[in-house]
C-alpha positions, 0 to 999 in steps of 0.5 A: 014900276016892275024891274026887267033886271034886279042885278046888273054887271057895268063894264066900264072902260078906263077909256071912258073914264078919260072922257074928252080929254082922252087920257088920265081921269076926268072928274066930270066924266065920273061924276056922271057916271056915278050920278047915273049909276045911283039913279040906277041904284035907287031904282032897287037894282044890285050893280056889279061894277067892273072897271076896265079890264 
């Protein structure tokens, strides 16, 4: 499979991280993320993660 992108840059907001409680962290929120951001990865593709801000 050839990549249409080999370097990505993710924003994500704190406002996601809080996931359905809307606040703070929550852990399941994260954990998805991070499972999806390493499927990403495993693909060969470089990931600039920039959170919040």
């Amino acid at each position: 499979m050839s990549l249409k992108y080999k370097r990505i840059l993710l924003k994500i907001s704190g406002e996601v991280l809080a996931g359905e409680k809307g606040f703070g962290l929550d852990n399941d929120t994260i954990v998805k993320i991070c499972s999806s951001i390493k499927n990403v990865y495993d693909l060969g593709v470089q990931i600039g993660v920039v959170v919040g801000g």
